[in-house]
N, C-alpha and C positions, 0 to 999 in steps of 0.2 A: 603794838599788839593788844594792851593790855583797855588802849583807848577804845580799840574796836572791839572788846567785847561788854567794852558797856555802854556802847553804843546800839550792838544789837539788843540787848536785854530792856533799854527803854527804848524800843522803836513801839512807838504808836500805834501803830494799825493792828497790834493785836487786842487791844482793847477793844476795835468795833467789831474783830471776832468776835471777841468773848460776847458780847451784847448781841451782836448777831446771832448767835449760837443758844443764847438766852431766850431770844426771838422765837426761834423754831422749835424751842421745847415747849414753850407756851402754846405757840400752836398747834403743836402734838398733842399736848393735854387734852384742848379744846377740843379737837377734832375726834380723841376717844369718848369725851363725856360726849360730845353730839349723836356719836355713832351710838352711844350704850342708851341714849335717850330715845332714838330711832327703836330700838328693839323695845323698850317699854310702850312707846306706842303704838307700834305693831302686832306685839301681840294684847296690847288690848282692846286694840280695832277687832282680833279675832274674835276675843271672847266676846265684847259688844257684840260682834254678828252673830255669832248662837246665840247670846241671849235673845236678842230681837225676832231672832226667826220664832223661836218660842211663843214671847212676847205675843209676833202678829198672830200664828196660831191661836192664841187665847183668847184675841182681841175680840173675834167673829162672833161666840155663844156669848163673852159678858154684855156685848153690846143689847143684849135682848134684856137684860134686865131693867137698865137705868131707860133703854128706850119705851118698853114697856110702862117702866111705874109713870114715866112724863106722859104719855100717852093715855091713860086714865085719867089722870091731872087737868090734859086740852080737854078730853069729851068731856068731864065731868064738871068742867069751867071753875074751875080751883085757881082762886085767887085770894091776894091779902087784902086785908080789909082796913083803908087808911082811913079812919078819923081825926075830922079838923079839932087839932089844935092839939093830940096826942102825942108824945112824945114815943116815935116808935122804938123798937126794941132788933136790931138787926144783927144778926149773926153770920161769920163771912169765914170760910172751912179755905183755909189755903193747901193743898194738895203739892208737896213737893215728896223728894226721898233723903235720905242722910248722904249720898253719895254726889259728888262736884265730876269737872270732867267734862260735861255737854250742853255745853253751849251757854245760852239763855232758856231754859229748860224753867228754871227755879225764878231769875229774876224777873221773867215776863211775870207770873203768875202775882209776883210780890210787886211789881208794877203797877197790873191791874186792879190791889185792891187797896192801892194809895190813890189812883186815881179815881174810885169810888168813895173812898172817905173823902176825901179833899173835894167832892164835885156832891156832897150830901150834905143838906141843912144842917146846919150847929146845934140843934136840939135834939140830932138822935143820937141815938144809943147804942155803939157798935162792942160788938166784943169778936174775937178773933182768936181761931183754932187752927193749930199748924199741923201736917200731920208731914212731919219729917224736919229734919233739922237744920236746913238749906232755908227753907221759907222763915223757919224762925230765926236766924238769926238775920237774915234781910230786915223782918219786920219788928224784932224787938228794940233797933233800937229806938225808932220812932214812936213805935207804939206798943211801949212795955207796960203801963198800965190798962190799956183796952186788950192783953193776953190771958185770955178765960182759961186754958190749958194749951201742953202740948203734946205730942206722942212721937217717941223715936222707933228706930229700930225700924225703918221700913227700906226697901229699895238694895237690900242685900241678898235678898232672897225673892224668890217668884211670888204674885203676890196673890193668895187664895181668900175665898169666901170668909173665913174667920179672921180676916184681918179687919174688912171691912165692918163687922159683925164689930169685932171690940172699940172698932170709930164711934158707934152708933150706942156702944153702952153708957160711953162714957159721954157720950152728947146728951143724953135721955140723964143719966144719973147727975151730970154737971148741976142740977137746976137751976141753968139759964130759960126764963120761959121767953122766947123770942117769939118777934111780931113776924119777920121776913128772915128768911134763910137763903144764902148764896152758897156755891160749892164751886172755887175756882180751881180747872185744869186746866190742861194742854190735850188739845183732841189731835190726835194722830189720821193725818193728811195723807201723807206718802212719807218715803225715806229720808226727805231731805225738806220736808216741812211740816209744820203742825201749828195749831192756831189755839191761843187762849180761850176759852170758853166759861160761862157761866149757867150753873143750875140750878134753877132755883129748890128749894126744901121749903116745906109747908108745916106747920104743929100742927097738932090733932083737933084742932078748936079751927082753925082755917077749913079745914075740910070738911068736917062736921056740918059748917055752916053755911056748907055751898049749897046751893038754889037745887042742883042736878043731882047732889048725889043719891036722893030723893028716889030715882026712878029705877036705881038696882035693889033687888028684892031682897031680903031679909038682910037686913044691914042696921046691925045695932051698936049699941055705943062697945060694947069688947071686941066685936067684929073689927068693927071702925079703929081702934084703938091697934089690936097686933096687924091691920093692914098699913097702918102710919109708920108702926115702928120696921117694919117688913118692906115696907119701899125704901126707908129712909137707910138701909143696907143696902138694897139695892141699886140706889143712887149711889151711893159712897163707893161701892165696888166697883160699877162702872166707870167712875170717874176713877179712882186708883188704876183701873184695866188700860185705861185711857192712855194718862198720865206715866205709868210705866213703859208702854210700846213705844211712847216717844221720847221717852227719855232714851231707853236702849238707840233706837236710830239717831238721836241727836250725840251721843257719845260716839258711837260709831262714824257717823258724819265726823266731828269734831277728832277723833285720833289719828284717823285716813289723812283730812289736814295736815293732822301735826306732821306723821310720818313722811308726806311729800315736803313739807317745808324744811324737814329735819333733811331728807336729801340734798335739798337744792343748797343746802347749808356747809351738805358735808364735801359737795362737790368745788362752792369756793375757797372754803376753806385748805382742801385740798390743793389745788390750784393756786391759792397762795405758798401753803406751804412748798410745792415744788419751787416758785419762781423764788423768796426766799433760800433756800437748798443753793437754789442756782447762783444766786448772787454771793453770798458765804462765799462759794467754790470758786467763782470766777474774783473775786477779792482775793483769795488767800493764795493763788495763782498769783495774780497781780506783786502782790508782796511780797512771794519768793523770785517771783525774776525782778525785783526790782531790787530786791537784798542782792543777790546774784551778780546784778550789772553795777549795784557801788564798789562790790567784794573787785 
């Protein structure tokens, strides 16, 4: 009698319960974190789509700004003026927000102005301004000493005329006197695309020195002067307008993903766990009629 009860106490097959049983708690775990990861991106697919709906709403009136200032720019045939053998001075505005989450939103933007440095003669002169902390930290670390400044604090809140307005002080105040000005967004397409874009910004001495501007009446150097710094808001707005509405649908785009893929996750993992369940039970079956039929 005494053989047969320690016999049954090192019988085997309770170990691959026990590990089995180990098996399915793990799974269990998994399959909560999945599910509590589903509801975080859920509901931040919502709030992405309010924001956006916003967003597009806003998009419509800022568009008349930045299209407008460009739009005197073609008629008045506003261009930089490249002399041989000068070393120009180029300034390149990357437009991102502080906030991750959507997509290729930030690295497109930080893409395009590496492939502008890298595709520009080795004699010029770029200096680079981020405005959000997504494009600077893409671009600082390749190019931490061509970083003229940066500004945070954008893309958590809607973004109004005075934001743009403090871009524009601190570009004017920077005293960088730059030859060519670029201003890289994301132009908002539809929901589910948007395309990298580039604007160009002019100094007051490009303008000035245009052939046409000549043919608008009373147009003097202070006139000329608060219209430079006044487009140069209104460029920056529009491209923050821009930049914004596509970020919002490119997060929304991007959580909707997650959320279905977090399904289709939770539905194998489910699925495993039952047929594990299953297997446990039909073992542990197995091993009591089989204790049963030595007994």
């Amino acid at each position: 009698m005494a053989a047969l009860v320690v016999k049954t106490v090192a019988f085997v097959p309770q170990g691959i319960s026990v590990r089995n049983m180990a098996t399915l708690k793990d799974i269990r775990l998994r399959l909560r974190s999945v599910k509590n990861i589903q509801k975080i991106t859920k509901s931040m697919k919502m709030v992405s789509a309010a924001k956006y709906s916003r967003a597009e709403r806003e998009l419509t009136p800022a568009r008349t700004y930045g299209l407008g200032a460009n739009a005197f720019f073609n008629k008045a045939e506003v261009a930089p003026v490249e002399e041989e053998g000068k070393k120009n001075k180029e300034l390149l505005v990357a437009m991102s927000s502080d906030r991750g989450l959507c997509g290729a939103i930030h690295s497109s933007v930080a893409k395009a102005i590496k492939n502008k440095i890298g595709g520009a003669p080795e004699d010029n002169d770029f200096k680079l301004i981020c405005v959000g902390d997504k494009a600077r930290q893409i671009l600082q670390r390749v190019y931490r000493d061509q970083m003229l400044f940066h500004l945070s604090d954008y893309g958590k809140r809607p973004i109004v005329f005075e934001d743009a307005a403090k871009v524009a002080t601190a570009i004017l105040e920077s005293g960088y006197e730059f030859d060519i000005g670029s201003i890289y967004f994301n132009r908002f397409k539809t929901v589910v695309s948007y395309k990298t874009q580039v604007q160009s910004v002019f100094p007051l001495d490009t303008i000035a020195n245009a052939d046409t501007v000549s043919i608008y009446d009373d147009v003097d150097a202070e006139i000329l002067r608060n219209y430079a710094e006044f487009s140069l808001v209104n460029q920056i707005f529009y491209a923050m307008k821009e930049s914004s509405c596509s970020e919002h649908s490119a997060r929304m785009t991007a959580m909707d993903a997650a959320t279905k893929n977090a399904g289709e996750m939770i539905e194998k993992l489910t699925l495993t766990f039952n047929r594990t369940r299953q297997a446990v039970i039909t073992r542990e079956l197995i091993e009591i009629i089989s204790g049963a039929a030595a007994l």
